[in-house]
VEXPA-485882 format. One line per 5 residues: number of its first residue (from 0); their letters; for each residue x, y, z of C-alpha. Coordinates in pm, 1 decimal, padded with zeros to 6 digits, always signed. Layout:
REM VEXPA-485882
NUM	a	X,Y,Z; ...
REM end
This chain:
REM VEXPA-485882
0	xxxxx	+00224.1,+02328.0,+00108.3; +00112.9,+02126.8,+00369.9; -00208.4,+02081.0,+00304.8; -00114.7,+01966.1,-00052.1; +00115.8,+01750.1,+00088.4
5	xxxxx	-00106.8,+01432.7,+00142.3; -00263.4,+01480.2,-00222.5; +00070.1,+01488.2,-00369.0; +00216.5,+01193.5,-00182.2; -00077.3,+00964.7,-00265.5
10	xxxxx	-00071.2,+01087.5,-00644.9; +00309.9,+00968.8,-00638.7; +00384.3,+01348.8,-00708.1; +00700.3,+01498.2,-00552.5; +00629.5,+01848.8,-00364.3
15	xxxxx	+00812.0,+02161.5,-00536.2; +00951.6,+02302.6,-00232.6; +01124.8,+01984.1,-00029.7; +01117.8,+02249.7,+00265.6; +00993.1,+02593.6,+00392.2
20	xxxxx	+00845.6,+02834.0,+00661.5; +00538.8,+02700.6,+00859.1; +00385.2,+02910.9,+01147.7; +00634.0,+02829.9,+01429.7; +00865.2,+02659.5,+01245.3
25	xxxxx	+01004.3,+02462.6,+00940.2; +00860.6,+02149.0,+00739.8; +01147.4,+01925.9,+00561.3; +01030.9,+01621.7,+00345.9; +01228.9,+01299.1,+00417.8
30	xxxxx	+01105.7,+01071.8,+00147.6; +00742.6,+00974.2,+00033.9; +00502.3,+01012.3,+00312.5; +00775.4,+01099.8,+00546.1; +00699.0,+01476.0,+00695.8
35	xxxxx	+00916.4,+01635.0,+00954.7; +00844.9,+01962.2,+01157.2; +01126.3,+02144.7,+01345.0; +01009.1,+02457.8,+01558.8; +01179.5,+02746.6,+01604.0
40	xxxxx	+01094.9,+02730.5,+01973.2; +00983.9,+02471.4,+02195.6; +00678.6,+02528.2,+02325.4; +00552.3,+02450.7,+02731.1; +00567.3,+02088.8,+02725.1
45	xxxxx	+00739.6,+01962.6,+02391.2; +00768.1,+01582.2,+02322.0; +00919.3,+01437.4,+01995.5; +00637.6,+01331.9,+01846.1; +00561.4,+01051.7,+01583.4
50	xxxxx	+00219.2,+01087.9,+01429.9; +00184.9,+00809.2,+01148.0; -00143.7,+00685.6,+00968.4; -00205.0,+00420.6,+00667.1; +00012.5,+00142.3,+00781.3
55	xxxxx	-00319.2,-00054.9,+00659.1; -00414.0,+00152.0,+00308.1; -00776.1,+00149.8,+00405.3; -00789.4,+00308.7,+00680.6; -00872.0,+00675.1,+00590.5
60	xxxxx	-01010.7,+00884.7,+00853.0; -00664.6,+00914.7,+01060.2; -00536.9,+01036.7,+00711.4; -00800.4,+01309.0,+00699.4; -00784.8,+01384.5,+01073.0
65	xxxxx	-00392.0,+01435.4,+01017.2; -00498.6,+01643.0,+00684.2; -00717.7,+01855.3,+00888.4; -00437.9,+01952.9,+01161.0; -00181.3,+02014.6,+00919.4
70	xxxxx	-00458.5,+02264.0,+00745.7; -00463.3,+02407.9,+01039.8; -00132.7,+02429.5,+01096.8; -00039.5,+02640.9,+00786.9; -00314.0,+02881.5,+00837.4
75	xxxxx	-00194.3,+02992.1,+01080.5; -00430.8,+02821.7,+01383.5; -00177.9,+02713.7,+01592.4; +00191.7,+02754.1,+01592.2; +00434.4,+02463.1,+01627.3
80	xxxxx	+00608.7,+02389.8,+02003.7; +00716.2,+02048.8,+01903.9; +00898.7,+01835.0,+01690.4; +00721.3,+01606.2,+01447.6; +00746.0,+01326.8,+01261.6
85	xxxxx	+00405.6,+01241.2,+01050.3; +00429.6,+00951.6,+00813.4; +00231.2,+00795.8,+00574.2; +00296.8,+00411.4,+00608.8; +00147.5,+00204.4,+00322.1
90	xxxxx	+00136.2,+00433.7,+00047.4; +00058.6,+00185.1,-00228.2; -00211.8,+00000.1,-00023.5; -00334.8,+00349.2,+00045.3; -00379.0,+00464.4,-00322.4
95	xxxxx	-00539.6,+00060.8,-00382.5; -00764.8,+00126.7,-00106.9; -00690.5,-00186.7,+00004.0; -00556.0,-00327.3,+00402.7; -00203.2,-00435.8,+00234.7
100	xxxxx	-00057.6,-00551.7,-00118.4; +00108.3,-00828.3,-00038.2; +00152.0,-00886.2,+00334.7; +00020.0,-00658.1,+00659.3; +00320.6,-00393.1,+00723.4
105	xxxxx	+00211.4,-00376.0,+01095.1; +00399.1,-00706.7,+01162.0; +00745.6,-00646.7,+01051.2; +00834.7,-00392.8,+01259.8; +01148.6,-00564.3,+01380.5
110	xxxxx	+01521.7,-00481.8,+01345.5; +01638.0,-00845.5,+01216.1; +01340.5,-00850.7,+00952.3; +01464.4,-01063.8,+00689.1; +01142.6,-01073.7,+00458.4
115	xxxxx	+01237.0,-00876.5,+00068.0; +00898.1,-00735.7,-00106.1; +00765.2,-00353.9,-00091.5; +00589.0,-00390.7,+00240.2; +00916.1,-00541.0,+00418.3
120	xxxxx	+01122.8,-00233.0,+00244.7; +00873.8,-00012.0,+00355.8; +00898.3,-00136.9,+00723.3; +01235.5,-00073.0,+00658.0; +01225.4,+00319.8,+00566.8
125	xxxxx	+00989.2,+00354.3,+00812.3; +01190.6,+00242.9,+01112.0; +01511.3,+00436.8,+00953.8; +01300.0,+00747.3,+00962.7; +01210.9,+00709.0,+01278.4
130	xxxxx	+01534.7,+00610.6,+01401.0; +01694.4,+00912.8,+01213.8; +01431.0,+01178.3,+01389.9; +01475.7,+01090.7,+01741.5; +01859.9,+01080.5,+01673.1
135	xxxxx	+01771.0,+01459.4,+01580.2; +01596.1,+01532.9,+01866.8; +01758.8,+01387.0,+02202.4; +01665.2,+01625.6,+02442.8; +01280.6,+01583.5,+02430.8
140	xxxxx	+01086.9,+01254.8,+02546.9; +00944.0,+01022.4,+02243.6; +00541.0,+00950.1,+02230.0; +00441.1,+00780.1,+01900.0; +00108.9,+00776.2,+01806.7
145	xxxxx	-00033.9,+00507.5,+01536.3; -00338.5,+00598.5,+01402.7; -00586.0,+00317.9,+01234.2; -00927.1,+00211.6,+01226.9; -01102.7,-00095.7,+01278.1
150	xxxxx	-01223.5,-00335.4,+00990.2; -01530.3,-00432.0,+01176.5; -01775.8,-00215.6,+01440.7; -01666.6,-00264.5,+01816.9; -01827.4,-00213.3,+02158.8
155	xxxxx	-01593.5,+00059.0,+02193.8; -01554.9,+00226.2,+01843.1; -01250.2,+00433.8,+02000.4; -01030.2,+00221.3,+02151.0; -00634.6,+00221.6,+02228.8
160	xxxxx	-00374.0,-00125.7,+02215.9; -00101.2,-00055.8,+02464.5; +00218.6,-00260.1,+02283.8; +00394.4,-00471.1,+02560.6; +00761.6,-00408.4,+02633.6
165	xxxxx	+00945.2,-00255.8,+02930.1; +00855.6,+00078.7,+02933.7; +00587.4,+00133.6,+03157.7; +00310.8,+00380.8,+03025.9; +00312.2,+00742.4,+03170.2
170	xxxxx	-00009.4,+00823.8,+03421.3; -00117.7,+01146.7,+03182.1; -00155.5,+00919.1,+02913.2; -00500.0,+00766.6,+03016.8; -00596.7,+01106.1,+03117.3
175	xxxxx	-00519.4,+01255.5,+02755.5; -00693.0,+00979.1,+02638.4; -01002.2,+00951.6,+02838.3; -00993.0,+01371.3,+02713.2; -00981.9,+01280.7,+02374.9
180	xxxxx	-01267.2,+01060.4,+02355.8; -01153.0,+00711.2,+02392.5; -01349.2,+00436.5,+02487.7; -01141.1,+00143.0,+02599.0; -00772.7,+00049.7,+02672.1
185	xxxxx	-00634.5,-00306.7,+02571.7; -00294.5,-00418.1,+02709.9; -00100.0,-00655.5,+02507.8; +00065.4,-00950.7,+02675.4; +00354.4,-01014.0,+02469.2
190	xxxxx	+00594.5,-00878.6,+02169.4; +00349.9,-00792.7,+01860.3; +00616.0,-00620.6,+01646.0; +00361.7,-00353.3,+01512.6; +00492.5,-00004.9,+01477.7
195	xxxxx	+00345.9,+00121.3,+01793.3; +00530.5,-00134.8,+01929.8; +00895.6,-00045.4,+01761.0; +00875.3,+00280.3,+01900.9; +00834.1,+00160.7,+02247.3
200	xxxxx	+01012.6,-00131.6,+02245.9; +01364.9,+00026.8,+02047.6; +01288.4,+00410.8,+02149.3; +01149.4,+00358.2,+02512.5; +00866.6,+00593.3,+02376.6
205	xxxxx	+00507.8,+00661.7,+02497.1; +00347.3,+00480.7,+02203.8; +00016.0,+00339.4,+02140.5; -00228.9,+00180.5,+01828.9; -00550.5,+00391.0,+01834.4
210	xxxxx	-00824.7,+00250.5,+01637.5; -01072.2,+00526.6,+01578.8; -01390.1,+00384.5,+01438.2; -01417.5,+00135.5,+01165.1; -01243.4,+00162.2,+00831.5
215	xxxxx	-01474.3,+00374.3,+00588.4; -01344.9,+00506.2,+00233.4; -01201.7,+00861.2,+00167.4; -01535.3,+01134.9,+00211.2; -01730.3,+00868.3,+00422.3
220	xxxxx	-01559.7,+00945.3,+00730.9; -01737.0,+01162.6,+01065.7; -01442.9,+01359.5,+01160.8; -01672.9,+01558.7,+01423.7; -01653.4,+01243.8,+01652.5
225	xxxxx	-01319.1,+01263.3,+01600.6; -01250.7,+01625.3,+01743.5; -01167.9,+01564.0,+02058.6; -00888.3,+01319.8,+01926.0; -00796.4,+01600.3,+01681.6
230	xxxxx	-00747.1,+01891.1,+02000.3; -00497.9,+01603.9,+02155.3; -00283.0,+01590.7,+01780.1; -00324.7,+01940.7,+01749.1; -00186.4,+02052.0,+02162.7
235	xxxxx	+00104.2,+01795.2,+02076.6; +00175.1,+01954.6,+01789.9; +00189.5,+02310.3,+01975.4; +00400.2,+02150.2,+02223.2; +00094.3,+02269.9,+02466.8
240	xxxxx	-00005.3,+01975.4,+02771.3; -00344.3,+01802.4,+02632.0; -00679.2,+01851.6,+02824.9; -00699.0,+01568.9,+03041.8; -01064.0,+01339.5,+03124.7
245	xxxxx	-01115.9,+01087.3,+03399.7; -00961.0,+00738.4,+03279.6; -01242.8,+00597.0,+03527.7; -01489.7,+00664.2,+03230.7; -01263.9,+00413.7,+02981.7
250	xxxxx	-01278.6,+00012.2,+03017.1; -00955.9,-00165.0,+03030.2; -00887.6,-00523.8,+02858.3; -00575.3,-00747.1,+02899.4; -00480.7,-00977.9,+02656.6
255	xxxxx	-00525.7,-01372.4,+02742.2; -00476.4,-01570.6,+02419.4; -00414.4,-01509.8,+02064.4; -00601.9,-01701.1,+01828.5; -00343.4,-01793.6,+01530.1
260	xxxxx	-00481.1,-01926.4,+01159.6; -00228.7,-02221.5,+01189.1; -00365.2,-02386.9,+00836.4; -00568.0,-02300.6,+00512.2; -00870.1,-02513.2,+00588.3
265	xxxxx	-00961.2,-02273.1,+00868.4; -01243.7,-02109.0,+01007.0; -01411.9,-01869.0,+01295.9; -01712.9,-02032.3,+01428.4; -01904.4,-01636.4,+01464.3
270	xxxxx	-02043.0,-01428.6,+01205.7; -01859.2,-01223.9,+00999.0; -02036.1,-00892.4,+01180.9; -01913.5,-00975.8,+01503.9; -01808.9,-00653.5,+01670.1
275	xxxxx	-01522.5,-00607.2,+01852.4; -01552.3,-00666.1,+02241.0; -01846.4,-00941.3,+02206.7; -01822.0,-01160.0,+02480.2; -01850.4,-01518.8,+02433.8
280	xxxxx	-01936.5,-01768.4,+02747.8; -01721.5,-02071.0,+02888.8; -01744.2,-02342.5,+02637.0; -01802.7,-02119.2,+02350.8; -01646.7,-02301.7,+02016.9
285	xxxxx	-01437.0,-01987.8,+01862.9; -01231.9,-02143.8,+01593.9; -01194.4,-02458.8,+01347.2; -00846.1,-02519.5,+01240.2; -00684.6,-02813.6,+01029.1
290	xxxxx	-00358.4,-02799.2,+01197.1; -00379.0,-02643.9,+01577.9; -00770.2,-02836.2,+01587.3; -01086.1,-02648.1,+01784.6; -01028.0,-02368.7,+02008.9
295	xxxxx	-01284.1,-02310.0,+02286.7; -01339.7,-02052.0,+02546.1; -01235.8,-02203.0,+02907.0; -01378.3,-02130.1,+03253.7; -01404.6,-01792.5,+03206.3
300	xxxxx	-01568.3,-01534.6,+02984.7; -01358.4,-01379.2,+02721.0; -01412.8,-01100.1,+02447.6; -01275.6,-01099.2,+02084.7; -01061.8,-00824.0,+01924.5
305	xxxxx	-00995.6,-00801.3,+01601.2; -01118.0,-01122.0,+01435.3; -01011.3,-01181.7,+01096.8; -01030.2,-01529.2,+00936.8; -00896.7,-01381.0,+00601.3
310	xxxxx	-00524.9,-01318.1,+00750.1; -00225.5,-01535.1,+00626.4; -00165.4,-01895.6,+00790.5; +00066.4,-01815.2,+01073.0; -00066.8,-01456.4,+01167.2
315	xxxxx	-00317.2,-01348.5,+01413.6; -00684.2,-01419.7,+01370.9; -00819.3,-01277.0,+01677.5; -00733.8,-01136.1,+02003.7; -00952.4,-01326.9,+02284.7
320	xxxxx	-00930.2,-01011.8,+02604.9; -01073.8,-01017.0,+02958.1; -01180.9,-00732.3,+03137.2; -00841.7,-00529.3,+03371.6; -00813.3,-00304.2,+03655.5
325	xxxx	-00792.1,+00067.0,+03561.7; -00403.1,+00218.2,+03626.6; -00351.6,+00406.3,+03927.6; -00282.0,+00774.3,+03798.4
REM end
């Protein structure tokens, strides 16, 4: 069933079976897109585990990679250790192909959202869910995992956003990661209220955004770069300790300004194939905006992150980073 289960939630189809027997363990369907696996026995290092992809409905290849561990999963190819919670976010976006319907779900991941429409409900069921799992598993530390990928190429086509909030990260982490093929850490400087985010900021989890290349269609995507990433899901999933890599190999970013689309008559002032992690010198002219006016670089050097002059006035246009001292770990 599992491996049917990502068909059948995209086609809007409800599973026969709500639950059954995997190897290891039990699955037990929550709602659409909402997955939970409960093993029979933990396995050497368990950690209740959130695994969720399609928050932005075209991003595809964390949907596959998830597809492919799940496969693996029910044949039999590993055995579960851990408990699980893997969610499809956006599913409408998802079946559009499309980043959102009406407004990006990976900014109202907040307890006092007040916003009505099907991506505020959504944000809604998805924090419930995740609420509801940890509530069911107490005993085991939280790591949430948000899987995306970028809209544009990058300097770094795997990278990882560290959400900011009190809980400080855990030393394996960067040495999972630096095993698992990432390229680059960024640390965010303030509340960003993206699902990463809610997880570490409500659940004191271990949780991250990992962008994993750049945003491709369903069947365009190289999931053999992505195998490395897949052996981390997959030893999390067994409730097995990851491989770890040396986190001196990955380059780490901090946060220094976001660049907010204050007004309609507004405009980035670099082409629209920018990659991620360009640098741009002191003086640079970044941004044209009717309201806030120009925005240029100051004394120092920064790099831009996620540019996106399309986004609503009042969100995020880019992310303007300057290079940080790797973690002691």
């Amino acid at each position: 069933m599992l491996s049917e289960w990502l068909t059948l939630s995209l086609e809007a189809r409800t599973p026969e079976r709500p639950e059954g027997r995997i190897p290891g363990g039990r699955y037990r369907l929550l709602g659409p897109g909402l997955l939970e696996l409960i093993p029979d026995q933990p396995g050497e290092a368990p950690r209740a585990t959130v695994l969720s992809a399609g928050i932005h409905g075209n991003e595809t290849a964390p949907i596959e990679l998830l597809g492919e561990c799940l496969a693996r999963l029910e044949a039999g190819l590993t055995r579960l250790g851990a408990p699980v919670l893997v969610i499809l976010g956006n599913l409408e976006a998802i079946r559009r192909a499309e980043r959102y319907v009406s407004t990006n779900l990976n900014r109202l991941f907040r307890r006092d959202i007040d916003e009505v429409g099907m991506e505020p409900d959504r944000a809604r069921e998805l924090m419930a869910a995740v609420d509801g799992f940890h509530a069911r598993h107490p005993a085991h530390s939280r790591l949430h995992y948000d899987l995306h990928t970028a809209i544009r190429d990058s300097r770094y086509p795997c990278f990882v956003v560290s959400p900011y909030a009190a809980t400080a990260v855990a030393p394996e982490q960067w040495r999972w990661f630096a095993a698992a093929g990432i390229q680059a850490v960024l640390h965010q400087h303030r509340h960003s209220w993206t699902f990463s985010h809610y997880s570490k900021h409500y659940h004191g989890a271990q949780a991250f955004t990992l962008e994993l290349g750049r945003a491709l269609p369903f069947g365009h995507n190289d999931l053999a770069a992505l195998a490395p990433m897949g052996r981390l899901l997959e030893s999390l999933i067994a409730g097995r300790e990851p491989a770890a890599g040396d986190p001196g190999r990955m380059a780490f970013f901090q946060v220094e300004h976001e660049l907010m689309r204050e007004a309609e008559a507004f405009r980035l002032c670099f082409p629209d194939d920018t990659p991620n992690f360009t640098e741009f010198a002191p003086g640079t002219l970044l941004a044209e905006d009717g309201k806030a006016g120009d925005y240029r670089v100051g004394a120092t050097p920064l790099r831009v992150v996620f540019p996106n002059a399309q986004v609503e006035p009042g969100a995020r246009a880019a992310l303007l980073v300057s290079p940080a001292s790797a973690p002691e770990t």
